[in-house]
C-alpha positions as CSV (number, residue, x, y, z in Angstrom):
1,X,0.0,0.0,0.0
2,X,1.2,3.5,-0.8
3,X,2.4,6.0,1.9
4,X,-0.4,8.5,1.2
5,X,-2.9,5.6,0.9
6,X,-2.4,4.5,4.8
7,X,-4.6,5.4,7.6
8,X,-3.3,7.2,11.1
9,X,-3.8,4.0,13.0
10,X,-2.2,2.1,10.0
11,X,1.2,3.6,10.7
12,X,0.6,2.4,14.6
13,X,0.2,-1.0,13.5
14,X,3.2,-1.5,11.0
15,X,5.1,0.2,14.3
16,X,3.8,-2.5,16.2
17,X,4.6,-5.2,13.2
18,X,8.0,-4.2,13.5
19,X,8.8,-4.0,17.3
20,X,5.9,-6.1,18.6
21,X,7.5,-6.9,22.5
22,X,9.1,-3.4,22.6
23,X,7.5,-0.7,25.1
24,X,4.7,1.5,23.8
25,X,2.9,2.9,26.7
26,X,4.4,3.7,30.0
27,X,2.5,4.3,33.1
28,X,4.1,3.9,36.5
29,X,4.1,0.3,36.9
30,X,2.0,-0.5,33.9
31,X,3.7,-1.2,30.3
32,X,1.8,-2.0,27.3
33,X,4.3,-3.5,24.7
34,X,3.2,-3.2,20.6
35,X,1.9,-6.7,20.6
36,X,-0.8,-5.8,23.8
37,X,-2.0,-2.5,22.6
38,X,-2.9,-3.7,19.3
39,X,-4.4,-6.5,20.5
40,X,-6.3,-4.3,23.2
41,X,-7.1,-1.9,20.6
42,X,-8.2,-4.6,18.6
43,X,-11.1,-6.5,20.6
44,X,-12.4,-3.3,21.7
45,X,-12.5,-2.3,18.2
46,X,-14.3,-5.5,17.3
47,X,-16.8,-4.5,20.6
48,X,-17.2,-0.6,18.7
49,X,-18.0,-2.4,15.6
50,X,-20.9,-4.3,16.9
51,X,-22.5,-1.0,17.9
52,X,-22.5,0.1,14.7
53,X,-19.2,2.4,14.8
54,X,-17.8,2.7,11.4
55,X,-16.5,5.8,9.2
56,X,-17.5,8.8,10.0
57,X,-18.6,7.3,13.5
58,X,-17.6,9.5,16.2
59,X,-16.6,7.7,19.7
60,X,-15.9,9.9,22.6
61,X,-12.8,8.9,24.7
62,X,-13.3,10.6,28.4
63,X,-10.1,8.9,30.2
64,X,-7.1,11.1,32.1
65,X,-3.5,10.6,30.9
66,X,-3.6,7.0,30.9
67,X,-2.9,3.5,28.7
68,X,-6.5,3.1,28.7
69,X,-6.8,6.3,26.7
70,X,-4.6,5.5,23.8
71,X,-6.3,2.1,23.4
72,X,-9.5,3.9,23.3
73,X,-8.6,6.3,20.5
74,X,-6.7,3.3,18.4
75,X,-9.9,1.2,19.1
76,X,-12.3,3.7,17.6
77,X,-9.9,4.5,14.1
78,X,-9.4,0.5,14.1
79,X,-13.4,0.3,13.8
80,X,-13.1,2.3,11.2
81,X,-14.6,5.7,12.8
82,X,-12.7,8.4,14.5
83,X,-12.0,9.4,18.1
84,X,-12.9,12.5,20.1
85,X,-11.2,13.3,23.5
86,X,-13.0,14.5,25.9
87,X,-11.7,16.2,28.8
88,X,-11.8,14.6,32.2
89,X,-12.4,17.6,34.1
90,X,-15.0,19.2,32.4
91,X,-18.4,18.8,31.8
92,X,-19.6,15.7,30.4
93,X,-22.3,16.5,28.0
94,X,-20.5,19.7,26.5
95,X,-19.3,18.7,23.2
96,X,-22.1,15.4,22.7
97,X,-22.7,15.8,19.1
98,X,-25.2,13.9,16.9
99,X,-23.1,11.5,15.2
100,X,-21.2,10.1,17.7
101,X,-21.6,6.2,17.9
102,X,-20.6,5.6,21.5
103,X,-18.8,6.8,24.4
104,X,-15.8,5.0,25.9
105,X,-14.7,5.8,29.4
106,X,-13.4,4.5,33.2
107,X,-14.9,3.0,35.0
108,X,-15.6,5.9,37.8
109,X,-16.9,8.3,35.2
110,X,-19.5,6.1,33.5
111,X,-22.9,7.3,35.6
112,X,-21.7,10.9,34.1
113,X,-23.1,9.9,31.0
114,X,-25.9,8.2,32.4
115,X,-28.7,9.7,30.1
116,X,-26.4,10.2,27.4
117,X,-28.6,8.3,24.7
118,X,-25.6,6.6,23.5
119,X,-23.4,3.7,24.4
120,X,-21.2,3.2,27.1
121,X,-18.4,1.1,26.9
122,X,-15.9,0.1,30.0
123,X,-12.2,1.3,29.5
124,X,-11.2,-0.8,32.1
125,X,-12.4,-4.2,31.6
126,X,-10.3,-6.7,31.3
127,X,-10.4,-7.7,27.6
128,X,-6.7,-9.9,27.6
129,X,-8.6,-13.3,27.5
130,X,-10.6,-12.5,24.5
131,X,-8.9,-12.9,21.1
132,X,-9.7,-10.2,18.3
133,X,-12.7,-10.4,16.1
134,X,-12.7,-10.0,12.6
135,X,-14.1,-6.3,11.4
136,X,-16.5,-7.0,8.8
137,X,-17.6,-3.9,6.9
138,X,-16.0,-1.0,5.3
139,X,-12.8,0.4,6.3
140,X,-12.0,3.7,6.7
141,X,-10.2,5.3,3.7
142,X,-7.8,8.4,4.3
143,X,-10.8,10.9,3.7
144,X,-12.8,9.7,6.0
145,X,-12.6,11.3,9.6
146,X,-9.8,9.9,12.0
147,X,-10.8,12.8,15.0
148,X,-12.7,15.9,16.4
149,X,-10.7,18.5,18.6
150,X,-13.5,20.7,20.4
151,X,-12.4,24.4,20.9
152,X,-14.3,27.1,22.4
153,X,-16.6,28.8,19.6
154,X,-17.6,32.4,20.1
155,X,-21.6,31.6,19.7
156,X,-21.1,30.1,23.0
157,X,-20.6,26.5,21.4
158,X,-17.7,24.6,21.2
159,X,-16.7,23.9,17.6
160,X,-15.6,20.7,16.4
161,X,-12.8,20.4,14.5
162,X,-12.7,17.8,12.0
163,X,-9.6,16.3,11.0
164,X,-9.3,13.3,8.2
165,X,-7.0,10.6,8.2
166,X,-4.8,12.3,5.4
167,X,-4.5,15.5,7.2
168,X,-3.0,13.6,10.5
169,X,-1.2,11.2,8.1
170,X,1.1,14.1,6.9
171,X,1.2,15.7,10.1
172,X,2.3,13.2,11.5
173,X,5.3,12.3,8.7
174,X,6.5,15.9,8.4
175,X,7.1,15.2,12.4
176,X,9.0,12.0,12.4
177,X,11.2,13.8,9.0
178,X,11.7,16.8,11.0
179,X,13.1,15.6,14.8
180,X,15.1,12.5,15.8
181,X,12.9,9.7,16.4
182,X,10.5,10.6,19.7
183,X,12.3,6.9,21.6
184,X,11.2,8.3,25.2
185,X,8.0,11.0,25.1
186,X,6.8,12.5,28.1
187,X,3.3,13.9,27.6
188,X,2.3,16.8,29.2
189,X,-0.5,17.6,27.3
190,X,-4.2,17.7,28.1
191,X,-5.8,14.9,26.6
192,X,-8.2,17.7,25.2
193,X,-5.5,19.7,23.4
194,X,-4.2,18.9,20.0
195,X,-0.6,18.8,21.1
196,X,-1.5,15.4,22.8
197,X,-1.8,13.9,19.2
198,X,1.2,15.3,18.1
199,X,2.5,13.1,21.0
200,X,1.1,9.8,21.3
201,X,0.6,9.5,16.9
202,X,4.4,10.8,16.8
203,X,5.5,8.9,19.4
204,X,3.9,5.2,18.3
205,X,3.9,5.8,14.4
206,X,7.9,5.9,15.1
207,X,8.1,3.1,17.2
208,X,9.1,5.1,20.4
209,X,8.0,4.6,23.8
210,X,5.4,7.1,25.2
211,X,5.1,7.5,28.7
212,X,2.3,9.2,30.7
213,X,2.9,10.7,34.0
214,X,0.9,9.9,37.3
215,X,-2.3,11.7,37.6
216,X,-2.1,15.0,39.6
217,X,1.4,15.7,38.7
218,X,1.0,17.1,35.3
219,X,1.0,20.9,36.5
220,X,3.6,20.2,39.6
221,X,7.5,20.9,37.9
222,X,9.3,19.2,40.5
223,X,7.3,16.3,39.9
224,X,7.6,16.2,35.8
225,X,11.8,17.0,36.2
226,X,11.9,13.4,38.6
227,X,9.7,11.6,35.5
228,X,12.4,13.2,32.9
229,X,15.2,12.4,34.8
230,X,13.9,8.9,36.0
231,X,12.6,7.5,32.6
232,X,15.7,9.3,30.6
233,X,12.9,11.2,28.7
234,X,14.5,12.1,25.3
235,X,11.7,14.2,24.6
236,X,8.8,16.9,25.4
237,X,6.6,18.9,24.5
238,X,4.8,21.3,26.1
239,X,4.0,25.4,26.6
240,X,6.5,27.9,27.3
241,X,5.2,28.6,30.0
242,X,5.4,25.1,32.0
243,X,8.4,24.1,30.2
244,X,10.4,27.4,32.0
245,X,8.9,26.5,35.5
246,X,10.5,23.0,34.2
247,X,13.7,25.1,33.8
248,X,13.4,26.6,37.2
249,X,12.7,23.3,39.1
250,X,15.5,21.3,37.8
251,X,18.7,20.6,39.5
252,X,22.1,20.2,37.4
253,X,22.4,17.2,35.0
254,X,18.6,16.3,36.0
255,X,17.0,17.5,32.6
256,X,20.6,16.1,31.1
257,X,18.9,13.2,28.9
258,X,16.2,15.7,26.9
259,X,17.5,15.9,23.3
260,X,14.5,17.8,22.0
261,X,12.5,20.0,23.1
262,X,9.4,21.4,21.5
263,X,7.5,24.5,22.3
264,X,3.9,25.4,21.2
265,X,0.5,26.8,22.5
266,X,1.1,30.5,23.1
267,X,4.0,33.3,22.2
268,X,7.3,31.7,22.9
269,X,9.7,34.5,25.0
270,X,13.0,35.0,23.7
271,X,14.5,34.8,27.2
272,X,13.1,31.7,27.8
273,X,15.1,30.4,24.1
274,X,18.4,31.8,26.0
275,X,17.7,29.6,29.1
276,X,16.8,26.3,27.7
277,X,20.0,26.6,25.4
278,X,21.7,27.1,28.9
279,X,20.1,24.6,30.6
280,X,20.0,21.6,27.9
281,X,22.5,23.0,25.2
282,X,22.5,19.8,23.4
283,X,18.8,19.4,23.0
284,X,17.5,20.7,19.3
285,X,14.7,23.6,20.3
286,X,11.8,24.0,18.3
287,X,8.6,26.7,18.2
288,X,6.0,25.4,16.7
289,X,2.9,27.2,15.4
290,X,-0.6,25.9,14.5
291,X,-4.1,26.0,14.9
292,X,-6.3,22.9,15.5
293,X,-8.1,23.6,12.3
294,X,-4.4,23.0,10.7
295,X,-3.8,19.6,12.1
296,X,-1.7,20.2,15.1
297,X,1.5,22.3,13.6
298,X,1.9,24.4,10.3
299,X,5.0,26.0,11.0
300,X,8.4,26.0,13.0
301,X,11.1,27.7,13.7
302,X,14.4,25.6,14.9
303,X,16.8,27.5,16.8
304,X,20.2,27.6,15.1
305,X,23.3,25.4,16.7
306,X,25.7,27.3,17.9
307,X,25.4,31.0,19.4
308,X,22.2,32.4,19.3
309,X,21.3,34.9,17.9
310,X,20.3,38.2,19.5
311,X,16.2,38.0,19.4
312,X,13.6,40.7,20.4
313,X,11.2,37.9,19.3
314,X,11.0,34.4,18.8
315,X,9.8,33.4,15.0
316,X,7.2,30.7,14.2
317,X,9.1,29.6,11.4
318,X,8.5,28.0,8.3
319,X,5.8,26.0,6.9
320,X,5.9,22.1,7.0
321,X,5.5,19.4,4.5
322,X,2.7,19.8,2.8
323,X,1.3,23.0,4.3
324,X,1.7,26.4,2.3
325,X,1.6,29.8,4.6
326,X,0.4,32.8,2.8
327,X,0.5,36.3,4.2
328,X,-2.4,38.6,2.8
329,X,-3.9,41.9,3.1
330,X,-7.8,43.0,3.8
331,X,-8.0,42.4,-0.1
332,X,-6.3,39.3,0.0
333,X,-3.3,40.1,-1.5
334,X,-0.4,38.8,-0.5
335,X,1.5,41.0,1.7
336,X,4.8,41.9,4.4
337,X,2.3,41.4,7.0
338,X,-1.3,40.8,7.3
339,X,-3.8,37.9,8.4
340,X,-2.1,34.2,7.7
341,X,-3.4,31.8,5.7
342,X,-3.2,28.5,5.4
343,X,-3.3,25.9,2.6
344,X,-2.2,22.1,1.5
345,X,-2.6,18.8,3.0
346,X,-2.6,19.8,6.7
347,X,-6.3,21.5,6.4
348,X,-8.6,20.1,8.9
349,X,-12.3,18.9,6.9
350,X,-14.0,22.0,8.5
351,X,-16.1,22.2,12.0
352,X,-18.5,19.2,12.5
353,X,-22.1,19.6,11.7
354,X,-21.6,23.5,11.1
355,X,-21.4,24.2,7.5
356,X,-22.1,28.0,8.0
357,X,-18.8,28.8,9.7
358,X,-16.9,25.9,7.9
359,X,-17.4,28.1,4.9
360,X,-16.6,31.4,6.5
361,X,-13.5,30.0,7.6
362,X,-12.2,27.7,5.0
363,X,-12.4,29.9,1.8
364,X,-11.8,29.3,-2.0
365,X,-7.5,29.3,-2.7
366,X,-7.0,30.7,-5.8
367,X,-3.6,29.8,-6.0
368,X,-4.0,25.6,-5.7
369,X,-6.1,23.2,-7.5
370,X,-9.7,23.4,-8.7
371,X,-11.7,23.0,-5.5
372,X,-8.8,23.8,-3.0
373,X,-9.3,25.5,0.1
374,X,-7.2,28.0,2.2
375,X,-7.7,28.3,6.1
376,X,-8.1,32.1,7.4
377,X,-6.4,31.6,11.0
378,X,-7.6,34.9,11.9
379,X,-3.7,35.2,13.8
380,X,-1.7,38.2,12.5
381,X,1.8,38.1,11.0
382,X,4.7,39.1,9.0
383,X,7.8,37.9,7.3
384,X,11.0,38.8,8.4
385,X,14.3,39.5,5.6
386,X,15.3,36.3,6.4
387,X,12.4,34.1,5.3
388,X,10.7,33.2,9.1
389,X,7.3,34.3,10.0
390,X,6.3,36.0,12.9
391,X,3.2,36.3,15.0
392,X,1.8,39.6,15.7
393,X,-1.5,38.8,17.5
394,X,-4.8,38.5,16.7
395,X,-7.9,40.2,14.2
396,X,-10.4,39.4,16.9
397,X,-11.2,38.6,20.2
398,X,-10.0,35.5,20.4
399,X,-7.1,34.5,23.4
400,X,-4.8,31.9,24.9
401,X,-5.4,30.7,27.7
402,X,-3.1,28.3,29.5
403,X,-2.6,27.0,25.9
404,X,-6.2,26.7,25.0
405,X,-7.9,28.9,22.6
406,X,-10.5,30.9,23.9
407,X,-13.9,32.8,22.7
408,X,-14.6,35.3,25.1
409,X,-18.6,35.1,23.2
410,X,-18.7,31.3,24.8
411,X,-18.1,32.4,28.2
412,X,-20.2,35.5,27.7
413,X,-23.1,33.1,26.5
414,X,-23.0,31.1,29.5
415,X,-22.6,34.2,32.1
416,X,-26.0,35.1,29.7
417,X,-27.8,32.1,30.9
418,X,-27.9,32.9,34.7
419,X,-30.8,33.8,36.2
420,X,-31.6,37.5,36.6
421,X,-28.1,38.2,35.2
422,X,-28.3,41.4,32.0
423,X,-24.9,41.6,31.0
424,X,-21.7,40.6,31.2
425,X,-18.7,41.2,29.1
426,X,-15.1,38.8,29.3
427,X,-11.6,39.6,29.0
428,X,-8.2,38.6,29.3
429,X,-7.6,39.1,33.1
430,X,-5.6,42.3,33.4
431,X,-3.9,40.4,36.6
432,X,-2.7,37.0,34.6
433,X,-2.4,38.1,30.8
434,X,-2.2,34.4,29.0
435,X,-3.1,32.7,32.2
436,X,-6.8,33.9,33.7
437,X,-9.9,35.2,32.1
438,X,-12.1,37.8,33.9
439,X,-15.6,39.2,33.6
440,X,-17.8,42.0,34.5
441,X,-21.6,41.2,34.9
442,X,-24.5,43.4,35.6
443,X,-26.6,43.7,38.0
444,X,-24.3,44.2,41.1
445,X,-26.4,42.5,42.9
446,X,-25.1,39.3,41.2
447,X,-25.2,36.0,43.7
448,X,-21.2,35.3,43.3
449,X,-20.5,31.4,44.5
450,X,-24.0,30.5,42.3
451,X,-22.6,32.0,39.6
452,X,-19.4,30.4,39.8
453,X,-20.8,26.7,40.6
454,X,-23.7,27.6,37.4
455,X,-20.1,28.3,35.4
456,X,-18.3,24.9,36.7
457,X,-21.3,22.5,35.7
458,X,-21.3,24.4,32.2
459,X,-17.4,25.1,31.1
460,X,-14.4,23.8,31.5
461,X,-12.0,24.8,34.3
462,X,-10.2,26.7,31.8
463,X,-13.2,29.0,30.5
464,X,-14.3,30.0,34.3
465,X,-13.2,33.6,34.8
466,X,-11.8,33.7,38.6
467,X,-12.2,37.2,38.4
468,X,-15.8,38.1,38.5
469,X,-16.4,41.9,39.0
470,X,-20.6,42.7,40.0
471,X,-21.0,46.0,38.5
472,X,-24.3,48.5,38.5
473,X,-24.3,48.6,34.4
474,X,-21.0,47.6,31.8
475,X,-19.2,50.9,30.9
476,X,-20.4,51.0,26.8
477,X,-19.2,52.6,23.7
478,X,-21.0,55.1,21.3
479,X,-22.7,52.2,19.5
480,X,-23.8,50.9,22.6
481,X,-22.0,47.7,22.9
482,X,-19.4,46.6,25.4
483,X,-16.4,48.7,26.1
484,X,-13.8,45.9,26.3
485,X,-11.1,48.7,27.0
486,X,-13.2,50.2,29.3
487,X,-13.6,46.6,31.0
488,X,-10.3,46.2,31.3
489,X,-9.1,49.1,32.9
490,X,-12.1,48.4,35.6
491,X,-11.0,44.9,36.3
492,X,-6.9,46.2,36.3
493,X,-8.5,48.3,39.1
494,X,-8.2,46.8,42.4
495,X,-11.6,46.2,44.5
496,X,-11.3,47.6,48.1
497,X,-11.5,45.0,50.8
498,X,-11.0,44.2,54.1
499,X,-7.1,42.3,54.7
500,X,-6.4,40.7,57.5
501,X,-2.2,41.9,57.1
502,X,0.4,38.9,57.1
503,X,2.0,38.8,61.0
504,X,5.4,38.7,61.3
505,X,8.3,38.0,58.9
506,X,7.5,34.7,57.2
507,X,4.1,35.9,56.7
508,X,5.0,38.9,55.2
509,X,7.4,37.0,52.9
510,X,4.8,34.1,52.2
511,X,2.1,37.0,51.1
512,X,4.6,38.9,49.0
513,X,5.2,35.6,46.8
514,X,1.5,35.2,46.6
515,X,1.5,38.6,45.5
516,X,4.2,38.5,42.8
517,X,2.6,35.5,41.2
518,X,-0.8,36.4,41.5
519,X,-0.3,40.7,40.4
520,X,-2.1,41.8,43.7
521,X,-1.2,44.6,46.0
522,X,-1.9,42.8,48.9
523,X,-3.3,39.4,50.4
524,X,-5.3,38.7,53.6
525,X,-3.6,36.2,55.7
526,X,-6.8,33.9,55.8
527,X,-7.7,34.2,52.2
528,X,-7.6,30.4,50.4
529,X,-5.1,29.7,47.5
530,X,-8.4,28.5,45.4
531,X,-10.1,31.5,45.5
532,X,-7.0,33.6,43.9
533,X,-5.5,31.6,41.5
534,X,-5.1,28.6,39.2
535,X,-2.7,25.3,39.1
536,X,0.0,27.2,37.3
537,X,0.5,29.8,39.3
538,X,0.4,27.5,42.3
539,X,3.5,25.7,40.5
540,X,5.1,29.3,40.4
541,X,4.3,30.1,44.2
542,X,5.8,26.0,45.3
543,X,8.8,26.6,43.3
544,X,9.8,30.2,44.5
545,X,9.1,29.3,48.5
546,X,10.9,26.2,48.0
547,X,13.8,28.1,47.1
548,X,13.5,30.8,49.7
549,X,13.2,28.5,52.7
550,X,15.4,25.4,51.4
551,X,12.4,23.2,51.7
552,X,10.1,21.3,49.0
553,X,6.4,22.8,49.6
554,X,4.0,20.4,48.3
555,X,1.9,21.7,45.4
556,X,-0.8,20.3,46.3
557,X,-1.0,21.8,49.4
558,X,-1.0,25.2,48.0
559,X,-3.4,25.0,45.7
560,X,-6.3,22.9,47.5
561,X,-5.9,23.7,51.3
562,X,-3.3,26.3,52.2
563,X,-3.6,30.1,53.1
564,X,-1.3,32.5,53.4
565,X,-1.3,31.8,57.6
566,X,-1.5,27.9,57.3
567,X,1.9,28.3,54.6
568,X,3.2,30.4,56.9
569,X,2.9,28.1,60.2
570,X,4.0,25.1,58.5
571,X,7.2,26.7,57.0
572,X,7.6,28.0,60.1
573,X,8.0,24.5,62.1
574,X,9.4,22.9,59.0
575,X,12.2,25.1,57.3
576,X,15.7,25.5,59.3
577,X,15.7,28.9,60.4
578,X,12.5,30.0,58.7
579,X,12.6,33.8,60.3
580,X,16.2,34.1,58.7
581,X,15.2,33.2,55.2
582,X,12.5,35.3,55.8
583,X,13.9,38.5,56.7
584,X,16.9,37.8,53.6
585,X,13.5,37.9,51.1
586,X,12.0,40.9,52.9
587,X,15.5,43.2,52.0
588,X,15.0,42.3,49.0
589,X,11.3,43.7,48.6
590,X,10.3,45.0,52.0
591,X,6.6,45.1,52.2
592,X,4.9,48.4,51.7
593,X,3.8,50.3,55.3
């Protein structure tokens, strides 16, 4: 069969043809060789196919990082249909759509779809005493669908991206022609985001070893540097921003077996390029660019061997295999800078069910074949004199969030939706650009914690603004709609209220990391972690204490239980002359009288 003939999960099998008792998947104590996971794949496959899931069958797969997951996902392409993650932590029913075929997930999560209409199937039933079934019925072919990546859509629906089996296909090869061969991956992607395929398809298609890390520890850096340095992970991707708290974690020689490093999700900072050449100078480095809608990754820029050179930005590079990037005006011209296109084998199929916006977005491309399509990305950019592209923000409203792309209009339509609430408008939280939303809403009389657990049974984590500001009416602009400047400057404003001050030196020094990390003036003593911030910024406030008072603080801690007092006490009784570290952190920002 040709190359361009073969399916995603095709590739995964000739992988597991040629090195059937070598490791696939990695999870603490549990090893799937070649040989298990396509025969795991296989019977469950056979199990999807007696439901009736074939192509252009959709089968949900809501598992955490976890072997069970990458079955699931082989299982549905094996049957012929394609897979959609869903993500663990968020709500169950929000991306359900009306071709999906069946629903495979643990054990614990299966009531949650209780309801559903659809099939359930157990991920973790044992299935190693049954032998494969045969598949009767048509194949999938590489234009049929192979998966569905939900982002947030700004009608306050989540859009379904729809990628074929050729589009992942040459994703996935321009990958294993551009890096040495992925032989230990560490994936830190959500299972939700479309980095993880770029991970588990480049990992298994190459005949690597892909490892998952223990639940829980995916957003705690001291934890991921013990699984790099413990399972001599050769490679990772992940955001810029985790992969520098990575940086900051590590001790000498512990990130020493990382020979590639990829970086994607949001703007890469140059100083962060200048520290991982530091840190892991003979790992290649990469910045990747790409929207979901073109199949992972469309362009990337490798940093040179040698000295770097002097950046005031990094690039996003150059197009991949098979993808063409155009640069065009408001006219569509091409141009030095303007809106980026995007054209060739990587395009996704469109969104799912939505042929409306499928058309608004993927337009005619005068400048391929009869029929051919070009993507408008809606991301701004330019070249620079030497041939790399560079992003220069958005057309719209559109953000990144922790990585994930964002509609403001989706939270908006939700905030819409709660009882006696009028108006509410969304932004990029002035406190944590790139890490927080926030929101005004109208009237001020607005029932706060029922508006925040109406959010959390309706959006993921991700999309729930921590910021909510109650105002008596949004400021608005001549034409009468929102005034998102306006909105911005109010929530950059900080609300009076009543703080308990930190006592005593540790205190003091515990509240004035919280307020570094967090961009607030000031803290109350009492006030809990969880009501401040998110996982990331917990990661940032374990890392920098740890360092101040020569003691590991438990991430976890921080984030679910701890206040600035409770911190305080237990560094207090546990760090070796706690008061001394203290007062050295103090001279160094004394707290304001």
């Amino acid at each position: 069969m040709a190359e361009h003939d073969l399916c995603i999960h095709e590739l995964v099998a000739e992988a597991a043809a040629r090195n059937p008792d070598s490791a696939a998947v990695v999870a603490g104590e549990t090893v799937l060789s070649y040989r298990r996971l396509d025969r795991a794949a296989a019977v469950l496959a056979g199990d999807l196919r007696a439901l009736g899931v074939g192509p252009e069958t959709v089968v949900g797969v809501h598992a955490r990082r976890s072997p069970a997951l990458v079955v699931g996902a082989l299982a549905a392409l094996k049957a012929g249909g394609a897979y959609a993650p869903m993500d663990p932590d968020g709500p169950a029913t929000r991306a359900l759509g009306r071709n999906w075929g069946a629903i495979l997930t643990e054990r614990e999560s299966a009531a949650r779809f209780t309801g559903s209409g659809l099939p359930v199937l157990d991920l973790d039933e044992n299935r190693d005493d049954r032998t494969p079934a045969g598949l009767p019925g048509p194949a999938a072919a590489p234009r049929n669908l192979a998966y569905v990546i939900y982002t947030s859509g700004s009608t306050g629906r989540p859009k379904g991206v729809a990628v074929e089996h050729r589009s992942i296909v040459n994703s996935t090869r321009a990958r294993l022609a551009a890096y040495p061969p992925y032989r230990r991956f560490l994936l830190l992607s959500s299972v939700a985001f479309d980095s993880a395929v770029a991970g588990v398809f480049g990992t298994l298609a190459g005949g690597g070893t892909l490892y998952l890390p223990p639940t829980g520890t995916e957003s705690d850096a001291r934890a991921l540097v013990r699984q790099i340095a413990d399972h001599r992970i050769d490679t990772v991707l992940a955001l810029p921003s985790l992969f520098d708290l990575v940086l900051e974690a590590a001790g000498p020689d512990e990130l020493a077996s990382l020979r590639t490093v990829v970086l994607a999700g949001e703007s890469c900072p140059p100083a962060l390029v200048r520290r991982a050449r530091q840190r892991v100078p003979d790992a290649r480095l990469a910045n990747e660019y790409g929207p979901a809608e073109g199949t992972v990754w469309s362009t990337a820029w490798h940093a040179p061997s040698g000295v770097l050179p002097e950046l005031d930005t990094v690039p996003i590079g150059r197009s991949i295999p098979g993808v063409r990037v155009s640069v065009l005006d408001e006219s569509g011209r091409p141009a030095p800078a303007g809106e980026i296109y995007l054209a060739g084998a990587g395009l996704a199929r469109g969104y799912l069910g939505r042929p409306g916006e499928t058309a608004a977005a993927f337009v005619a491309d005068p400048d391929g074949v009869p029929g051919a399509r070009r993507y408008r990305t809606g991301d701004r950019g330019r070249w620079r004199p030497d041939g790399e592209l560079e992003f220069l923000g958005r057309t719209d409203r559109q953000l990144k969030i922790n990585g994930y792309r964002v509609e403001p209009g989706e939270v908006e339509a939700a905030l819409l939706e709660f009882p006696g609430l009028r108006q509410a408008a969304v932004v990029e939280s002035p406190r944590a650009p790139g890490r927080a939303l926030a929101a005004c809403v109208a009237p001020s009389g607005t029932d706060l914690p029922a508006l925040r657990d109406f959010l959390a049974g309706r959006l993921p984590a991700y999309l729930v603004p921590p910021d909510i500001r109650p105002v008596r009416a949004l400021p608005v602009n001549l034409n009468g709609k929102a005034d998102y400047a306006a909105v911005r400057a109010l929530l950059a404003t900080p609300v009076p209220a009543a703080v308990e001050p930190p006592r005593g030196a540790v205190e003091q020094a515990v509240a004035r990391v919280w307020c570094d990390v967090l961009g607030l003036p000031d803290v109350s003593r009492s006030a809990g972690f969880a009501d401040l911030g998110r996982s990331i910024d917990a990661m940032r406030i374990s890392l920098r204490l740890s360092r101040i008072f020569g003691v590991e603080v438990p991430l976890l801690w921080v984030y679910e239980a701890a206040s600035v007092a409770t911190l305080a006490a237990w560094l207090s009784r546990t760090a070796p002359d706690a008061g001394v570290a203290a007062e050295k952190r103090l001279a160094l920002d004394p707290p304001t009288p």
